[in-house]
N, C-alpha and C positions, 0 to 999 in steps of 0.2 A: 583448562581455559580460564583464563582470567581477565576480562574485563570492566573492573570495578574501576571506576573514572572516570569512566569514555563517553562519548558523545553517540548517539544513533540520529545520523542527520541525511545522510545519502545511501547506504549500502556499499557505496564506492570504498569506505575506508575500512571496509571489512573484510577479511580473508573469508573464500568459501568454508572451510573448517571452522572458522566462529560463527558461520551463520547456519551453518550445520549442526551444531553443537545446540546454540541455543532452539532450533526448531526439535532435536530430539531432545533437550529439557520442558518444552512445552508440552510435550507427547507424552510424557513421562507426566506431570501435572495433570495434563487433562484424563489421565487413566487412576490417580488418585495417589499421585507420590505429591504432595504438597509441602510445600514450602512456609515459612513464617518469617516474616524482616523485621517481626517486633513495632515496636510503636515510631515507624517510620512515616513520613509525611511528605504527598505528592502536590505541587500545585500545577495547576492545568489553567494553563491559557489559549483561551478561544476569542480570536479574532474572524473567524468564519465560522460557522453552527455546524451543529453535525448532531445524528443521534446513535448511533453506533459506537462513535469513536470519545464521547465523553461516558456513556452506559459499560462500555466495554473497560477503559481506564477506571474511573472507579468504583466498580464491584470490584474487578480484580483487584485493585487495593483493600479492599473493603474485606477480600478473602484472604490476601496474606495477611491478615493483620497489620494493616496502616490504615492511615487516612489519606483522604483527598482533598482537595478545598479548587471548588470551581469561580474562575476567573474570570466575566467577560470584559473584553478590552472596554466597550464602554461604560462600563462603570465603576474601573479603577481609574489613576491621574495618564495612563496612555490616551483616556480619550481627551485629555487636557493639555497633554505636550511634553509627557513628561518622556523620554527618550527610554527606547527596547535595552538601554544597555545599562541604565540608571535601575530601570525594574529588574533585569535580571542580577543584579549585583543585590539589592533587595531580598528574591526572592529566594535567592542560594541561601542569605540569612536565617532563612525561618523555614526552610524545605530541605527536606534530603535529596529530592529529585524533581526534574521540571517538566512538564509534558507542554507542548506547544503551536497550536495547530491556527496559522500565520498564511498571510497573503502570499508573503514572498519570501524565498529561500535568503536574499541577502537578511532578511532582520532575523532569522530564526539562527546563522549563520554567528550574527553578531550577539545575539541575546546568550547561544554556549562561549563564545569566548568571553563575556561578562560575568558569568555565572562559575560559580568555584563547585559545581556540583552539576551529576547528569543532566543532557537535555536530550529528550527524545521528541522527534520529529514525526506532529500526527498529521500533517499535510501542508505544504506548500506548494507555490506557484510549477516548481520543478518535480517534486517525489513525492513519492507517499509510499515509503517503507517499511512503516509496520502493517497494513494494510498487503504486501508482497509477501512479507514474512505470512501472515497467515493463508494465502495462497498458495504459497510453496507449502506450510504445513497440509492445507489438504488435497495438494496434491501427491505428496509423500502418501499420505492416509488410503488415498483410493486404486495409485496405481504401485505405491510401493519404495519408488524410486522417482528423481528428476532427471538424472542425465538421460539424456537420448531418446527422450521427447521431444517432440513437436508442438509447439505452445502458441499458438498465433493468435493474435491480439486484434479486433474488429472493430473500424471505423474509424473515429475521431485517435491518432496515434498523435498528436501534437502536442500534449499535454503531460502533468505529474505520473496516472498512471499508469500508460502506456513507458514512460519513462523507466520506470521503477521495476516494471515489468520484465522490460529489457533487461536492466541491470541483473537484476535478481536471479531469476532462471536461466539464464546465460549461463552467470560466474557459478551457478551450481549444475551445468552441465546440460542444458539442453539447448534446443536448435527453436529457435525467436523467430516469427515471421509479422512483421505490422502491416497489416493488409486495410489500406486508406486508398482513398482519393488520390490523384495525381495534381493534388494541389499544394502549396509548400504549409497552407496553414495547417494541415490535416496530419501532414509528415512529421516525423520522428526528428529532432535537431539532429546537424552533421556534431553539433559537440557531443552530444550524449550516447552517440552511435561512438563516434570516437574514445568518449571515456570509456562504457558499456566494454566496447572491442578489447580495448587494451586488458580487461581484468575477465573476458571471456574465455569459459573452456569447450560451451557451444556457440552454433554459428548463427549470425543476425543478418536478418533480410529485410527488404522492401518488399509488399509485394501489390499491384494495384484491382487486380481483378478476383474479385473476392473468391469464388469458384475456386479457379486454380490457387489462391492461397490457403485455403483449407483444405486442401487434397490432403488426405494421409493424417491430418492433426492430431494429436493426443489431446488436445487440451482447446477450446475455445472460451477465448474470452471477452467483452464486450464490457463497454459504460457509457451513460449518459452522452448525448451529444452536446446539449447546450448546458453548459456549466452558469454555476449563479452570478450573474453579471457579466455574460458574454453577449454581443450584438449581432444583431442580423438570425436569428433563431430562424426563420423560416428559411433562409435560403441554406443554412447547414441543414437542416431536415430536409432538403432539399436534394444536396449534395450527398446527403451520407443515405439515403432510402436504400441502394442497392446491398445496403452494407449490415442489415435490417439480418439478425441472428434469429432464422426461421426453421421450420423443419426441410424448405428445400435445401436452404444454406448445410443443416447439420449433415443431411443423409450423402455429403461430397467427403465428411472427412471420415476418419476413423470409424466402424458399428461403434464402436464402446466408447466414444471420446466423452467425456463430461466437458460440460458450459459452464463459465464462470462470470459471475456480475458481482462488485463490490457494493454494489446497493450507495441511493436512491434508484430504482430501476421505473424506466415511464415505461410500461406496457404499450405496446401497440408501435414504439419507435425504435429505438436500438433491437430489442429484444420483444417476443411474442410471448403470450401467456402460455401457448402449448409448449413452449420451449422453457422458461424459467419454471412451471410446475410441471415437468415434464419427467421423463425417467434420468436426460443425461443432467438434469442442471444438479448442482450441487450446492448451488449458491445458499441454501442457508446452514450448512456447514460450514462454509467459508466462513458466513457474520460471526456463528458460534468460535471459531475459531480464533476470530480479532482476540478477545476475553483470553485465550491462555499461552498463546504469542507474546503479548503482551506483558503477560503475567511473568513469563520466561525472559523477555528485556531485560524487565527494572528488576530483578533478581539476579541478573547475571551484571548490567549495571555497579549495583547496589554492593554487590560479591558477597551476598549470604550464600 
């Protein structure tokens, strides 16, 4: 496998085999086969906060031997006007790799074709696929395997990572169910169902009555209803209550299914506290996870 050059921006432009490869290169790291990239140099730009996702990116530099250098858009010349394509040509100068974690898919889009060096994509308006990658890693971890699973996705399906979700565990073989509201904000886009489909070897559903779409599940996954700067927060809490990842909800799928949350999790809405510390959740494997997913990227990136 070689991917030293490439861009990590959707999942979409990855063969299952590359994305397979690098989740058994992380596995292999996180079990003590590490790696070194030498005095290589990551800078990370954050246009939306996160604690996970800048923790997770530079320790992991911090462990292969590089550095990081943290970025917030407001207080470089981006909060002054200076264009995503002028700083990425910049920071290809002085960085070996670019991590980018951006409102919208179009500038994170335009910032890799600026940039003469990787950009890895830690969240936009569409994906969040590093975030999937470590997903897929522990769910490799607990049951073994992805294909021919049952993976279904709970609530709010409109967004990056219900998107990513799709993408991701699809093209590595298992069976996607997005079980939302019967309303179109909630829904999954017809493009992403369409991209999704095309590079699928499992099959992807709609489903709207949450019950019946966890019948049988291997996997349950839920996030955040109201994302930071979305409006109308009480009537989606509103809308999405049925959809509320509880122990009646779990005891419809699978005995052994494990829950999944990417964190920030609000207790008491999407998800219950007897459920996220509960026997099926697994959710803080998955955080630990972000950390050597990631570490297996920019390594495979980088092509030490």
């Amino acid at each position: 496998m070689n991917l030293k050059g490439r861009d990590f921006l959707t999942l979409l432009e990855f063969k299952r085999q590359e994305l397979e490869e690098i989740i058994n290169l992380a596995q292999k790291m996180k079990n003590g086969k590490e790696k070194n990239i030498g005095n290589k140099t990551m800078c990370m730009l954050f246009q939306k906060p996160s604690t996970r996702t800048r923790i997770s990116f530079e320790a992991g530099m911090t462990q292969l031997g590089g550095h990081a250098i943290y970025l917030d858009f407001r207080t470089t010349q981006l909060g002054r006007g200076e264009t995503i394509a002028d700083t990425g040509r910049v920071l290809s100068r002085y960085s070996d790799i670019i991590m980018a974690r951006l409102y919208k898919q179009s500038d994170i889009e335009e910032l890799a074709k600026a940039s003469d060096v990787p950009v890895i994509n830690a969240l936009t308006d569409l994906y969040h696929p590093c975030q999937t990658m470590a997903d897929m890693m522990t769910v490799k971890e607990k049951r073994g395997q992805i294909r021919e699973l049952k993976v279904v996705f709970v609530g709010d399906c409109g967004f990056n990572m219900c998107n990513s979700t799709i993408i991701g565990f699809s093209k590595l073989g298992a069976d996607v169910t997005a079980v939302c509201p019967d309303k179109k904000e909630y829904k999954p886009s017809p493009d992403i169902i369409k991209a999704a489909t095309e590079h699928a070897s499992g099959k992807i559903s709609i489903e709207h009555d949450p019950i019946a779409g966890v019948k049988d599940a291997d996997v349950i996954y839920t996030d955040t209803w109201v994302s930071m700067g979305q409006e109308n927060a009480e009537q989606r809490i509103k809308d999405l209550q049925p959809y509320q990842v509880n122990n009646n909800l779990i005891r419809h799928a699978k005995p052994d299914c494990i829950v999944m949350h990417c964190l920030p999790a609000h207790r008491g809405q999407e998800i219950t506290n007897e459920v996220i510390d509960g026997p099926h959740s697994v959710v803080f494997d998955e955080a630990e996870n972000r950390l050597h997913v990631q570490k297996a990227i920019i390594v495979s990136l980088l092509g030490v």
